[in-house]
C-alpha positions as CSV (number, residue, x, y, z in Angstrom):
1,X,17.9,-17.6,6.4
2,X,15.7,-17.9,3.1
3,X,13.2,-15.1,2.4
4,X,9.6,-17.1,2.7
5,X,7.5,-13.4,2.2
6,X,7.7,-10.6,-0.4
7,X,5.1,-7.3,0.3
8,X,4.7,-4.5,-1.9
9,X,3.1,-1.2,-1.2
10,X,0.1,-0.6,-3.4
11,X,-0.1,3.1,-5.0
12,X,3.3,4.5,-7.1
13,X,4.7,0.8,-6.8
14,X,2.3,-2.4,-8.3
15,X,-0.5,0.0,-9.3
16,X,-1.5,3.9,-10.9
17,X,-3.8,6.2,-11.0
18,X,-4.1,6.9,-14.9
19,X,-6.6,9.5,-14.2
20,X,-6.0,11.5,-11.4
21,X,-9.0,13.9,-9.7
22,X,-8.0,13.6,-6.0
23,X,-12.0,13.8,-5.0
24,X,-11.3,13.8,-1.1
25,X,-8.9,16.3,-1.7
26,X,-11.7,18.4,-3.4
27,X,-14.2,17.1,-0.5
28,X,-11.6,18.8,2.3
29,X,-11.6,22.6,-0.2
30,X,-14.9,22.8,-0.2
31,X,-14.8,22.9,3.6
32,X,-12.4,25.1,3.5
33,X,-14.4,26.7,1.2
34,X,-17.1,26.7,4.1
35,X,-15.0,28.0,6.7
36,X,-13.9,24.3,7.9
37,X,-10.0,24.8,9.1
38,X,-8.6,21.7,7.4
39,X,-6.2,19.5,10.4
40,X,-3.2,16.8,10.0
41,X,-5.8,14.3,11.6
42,X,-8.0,14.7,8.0
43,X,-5.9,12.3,6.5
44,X,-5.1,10.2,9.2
45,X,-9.0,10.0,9.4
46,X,-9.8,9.1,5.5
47,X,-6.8,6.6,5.4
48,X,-7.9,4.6,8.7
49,X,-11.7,4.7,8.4
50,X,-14.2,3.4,6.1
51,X,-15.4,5.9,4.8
52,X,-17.5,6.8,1.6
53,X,-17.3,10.4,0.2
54,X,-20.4,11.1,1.6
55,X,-19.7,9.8,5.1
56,X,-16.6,12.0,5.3
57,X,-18.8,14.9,4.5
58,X,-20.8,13.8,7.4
59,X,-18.1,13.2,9.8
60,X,-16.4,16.6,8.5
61,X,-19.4,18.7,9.2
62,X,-19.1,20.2,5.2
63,X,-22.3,20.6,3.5
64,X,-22.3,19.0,0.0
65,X,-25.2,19.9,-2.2
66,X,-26.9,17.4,-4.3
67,X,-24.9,18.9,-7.8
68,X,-21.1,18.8,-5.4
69,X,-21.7,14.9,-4.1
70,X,-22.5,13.8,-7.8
71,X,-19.3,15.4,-9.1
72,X,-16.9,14.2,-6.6
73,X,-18.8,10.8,-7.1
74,X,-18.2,10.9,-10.5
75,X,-14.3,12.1,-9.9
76,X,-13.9,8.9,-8.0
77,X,-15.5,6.4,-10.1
78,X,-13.4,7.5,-13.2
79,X,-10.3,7.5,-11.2
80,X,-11.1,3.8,-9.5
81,X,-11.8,2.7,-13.2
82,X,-8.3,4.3,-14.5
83,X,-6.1,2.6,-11.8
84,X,-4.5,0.2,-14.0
85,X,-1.5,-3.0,-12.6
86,X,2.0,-2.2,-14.1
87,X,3.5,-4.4,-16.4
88,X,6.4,-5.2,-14.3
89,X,4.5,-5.9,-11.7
90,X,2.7,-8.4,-13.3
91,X,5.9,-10.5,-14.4
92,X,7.7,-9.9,-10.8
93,X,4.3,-11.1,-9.1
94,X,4.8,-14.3,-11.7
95,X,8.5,-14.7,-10.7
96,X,8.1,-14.9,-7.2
97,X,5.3,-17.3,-7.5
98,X,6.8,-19.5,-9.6
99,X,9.3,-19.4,-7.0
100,X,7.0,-20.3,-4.2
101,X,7.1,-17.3,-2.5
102,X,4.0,-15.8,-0.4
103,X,2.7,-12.2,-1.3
104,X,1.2,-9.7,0.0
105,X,0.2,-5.7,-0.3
106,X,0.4,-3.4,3.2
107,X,-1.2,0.5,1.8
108,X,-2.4,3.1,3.1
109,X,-5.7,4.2,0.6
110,X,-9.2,5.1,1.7
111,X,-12.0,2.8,1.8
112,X,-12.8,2.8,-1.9
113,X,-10.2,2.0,-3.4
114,X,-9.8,-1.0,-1.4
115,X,-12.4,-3.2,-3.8
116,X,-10.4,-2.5,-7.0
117,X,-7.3,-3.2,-5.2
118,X,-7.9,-6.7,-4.6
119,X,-9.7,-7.7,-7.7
120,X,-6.3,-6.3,-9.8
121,X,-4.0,-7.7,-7.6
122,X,-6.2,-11.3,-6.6
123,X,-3.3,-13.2,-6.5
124,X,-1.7,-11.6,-3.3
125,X,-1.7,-13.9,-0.5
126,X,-2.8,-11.3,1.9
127,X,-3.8,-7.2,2.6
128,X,-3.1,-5.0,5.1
129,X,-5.3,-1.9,4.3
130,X,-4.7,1.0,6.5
131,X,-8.8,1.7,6.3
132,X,-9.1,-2.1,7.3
133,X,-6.3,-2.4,9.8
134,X,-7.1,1.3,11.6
135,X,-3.1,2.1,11.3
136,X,-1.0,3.8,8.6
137,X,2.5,2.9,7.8
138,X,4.7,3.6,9.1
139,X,3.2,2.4,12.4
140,X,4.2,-1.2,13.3
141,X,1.5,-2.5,13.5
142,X,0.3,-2.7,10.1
143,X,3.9,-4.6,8.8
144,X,3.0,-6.8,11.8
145,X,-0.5,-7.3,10.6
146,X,0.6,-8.5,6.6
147,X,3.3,-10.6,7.8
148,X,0.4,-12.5,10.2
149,X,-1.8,-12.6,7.2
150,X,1.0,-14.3,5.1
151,X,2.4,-16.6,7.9
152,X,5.6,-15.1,8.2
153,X,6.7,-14.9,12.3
154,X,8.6,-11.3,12.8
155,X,11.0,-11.2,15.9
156,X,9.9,-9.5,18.8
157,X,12.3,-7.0,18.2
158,X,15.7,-6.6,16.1
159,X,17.2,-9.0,18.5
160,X,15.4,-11.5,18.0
161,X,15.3,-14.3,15.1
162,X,12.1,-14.1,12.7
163,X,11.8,-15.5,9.3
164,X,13.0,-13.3,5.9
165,X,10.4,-10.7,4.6
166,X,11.2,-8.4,2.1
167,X,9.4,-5.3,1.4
168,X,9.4,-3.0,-1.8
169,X,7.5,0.9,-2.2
170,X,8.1,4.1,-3.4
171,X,8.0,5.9,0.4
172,X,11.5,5.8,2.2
173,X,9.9,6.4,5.1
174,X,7.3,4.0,5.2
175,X,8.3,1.5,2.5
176,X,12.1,0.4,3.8
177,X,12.6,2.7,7.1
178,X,9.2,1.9,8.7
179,X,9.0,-1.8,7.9
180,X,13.0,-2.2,8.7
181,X,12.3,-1.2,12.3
182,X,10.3,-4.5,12.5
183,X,13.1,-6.6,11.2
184,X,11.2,-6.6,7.5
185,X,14.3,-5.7,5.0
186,X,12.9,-2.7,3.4
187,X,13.4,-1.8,-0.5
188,X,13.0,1.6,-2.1
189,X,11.4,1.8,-5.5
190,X,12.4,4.7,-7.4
191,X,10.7,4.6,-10.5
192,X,12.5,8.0,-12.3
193,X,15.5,5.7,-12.7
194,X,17.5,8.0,-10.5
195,X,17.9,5.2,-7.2
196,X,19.6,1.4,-7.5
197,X,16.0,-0.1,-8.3
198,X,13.7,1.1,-10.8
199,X,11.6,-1.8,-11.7
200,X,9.8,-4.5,-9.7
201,X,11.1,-7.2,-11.9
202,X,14.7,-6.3,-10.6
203,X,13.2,-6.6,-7.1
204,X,11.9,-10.0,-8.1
205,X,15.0,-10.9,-9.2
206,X,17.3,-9.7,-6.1
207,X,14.5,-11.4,-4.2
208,X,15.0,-15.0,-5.7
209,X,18.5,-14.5,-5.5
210,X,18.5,-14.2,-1.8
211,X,16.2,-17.0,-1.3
212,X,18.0,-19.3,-3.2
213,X,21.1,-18.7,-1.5
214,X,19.5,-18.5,1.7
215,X,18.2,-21.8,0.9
216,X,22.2,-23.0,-0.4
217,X,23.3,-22.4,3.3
218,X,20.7,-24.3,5.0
């Protein structure tokens, strides 16, 4: 069966943070800062709603003074303007498209760092943002969601016959275990050097090697 769908996950894999400030990260300390106990449902929260730093206060119940909302404003907007496209990700994306191959990014990432996201990566076929979508990988139903947005039909389960989609990240979890229990063949990016694939461009390449001899068997 030829692979008709290649998805990459977004953060540590086709982009970077050159800048790093983590400003939701400081939002959540200064409520604990406040006597706010922080909860494993915070991130769940910021990754599946769309929200802006100073909606999360709100829906947080942390008090941000006028001085603490422009700082963490200002954290954000240098880090959105530092997230930069790698430069094998640009020549795998140009690979696979010149192969003919549909593309598409499934992440989880708060609201605003969805905007930037698509205009760096504007050739993608399709997004499946977890602050969109409402899930976070590795639920099913965001894989599900990307593969609708590209076209690709997943089985209904493992037992049943879908087309090929491929899927590449830097997460075992949600990257090749989470998409593989959907039937997506999942790919771990390990960027160190220290795994079997440290580039995109060698997933680009693995990738049009299975299509073509998918395509070779008919």
């Amino acid at each position: 069966m030829p692979i008709v769908a290649a998805v990459f996950d977004a953060f540590g894999t086709v982009v970077h943070i050159r800048r790093k400030h983590h400003p939701f990260r400081k939002l959540l300390r200064i409520g604990a800062q406040q006597g706010r106990k922080p909860s494993v449902s915070d991130l769940h929260c910021l990754m599946t709603s769309s929200l802006s730093l100073e909606r999360a206060a709100e829906v947080f119940g942390i008090r941000l003074s006028s001085q603490q909302l422009m700082a963490l404003q200002d954290d954000l907007l240098d880090e959105l303007e530092s997230i930069s496209v790698y430069a094998d990700a640009v020549e795998a994306q140009q690979l696979l498209k010149a192969e003919g191959m549909v593309m598409g990014v499934c992440s989880n990432l708060a609201a605003p760092y969805g905007p930037v996201l698509r205009h760096l990566l504007n050739d993608m076929d399709g997004f499946a943002l977890s602050y969109e979508v409402g899930l976070m990988k590795p639920h099913e139903g965001i894989y599900r969601e990307i593969c609708r947005q590209l076209g690709a039909r997943l089985g209904s389960d493992l037992t049943t016959s879908g087309d090929k989609v491929v899927m590449v990240g830097d997460s075992l979890q949600c990257d090749q275990k989470g998409p593989g229990a959907v039937g997506i063949s999942g790919h771990f990016l390990d960027r160190t050097g220290a795994g079997s694939l440290s580039d995109l461009v060698q997933f680009a390449e693995r990738v049009i090697k299975g299509k073509r001899l998918g395509e070779s068997r008919g």
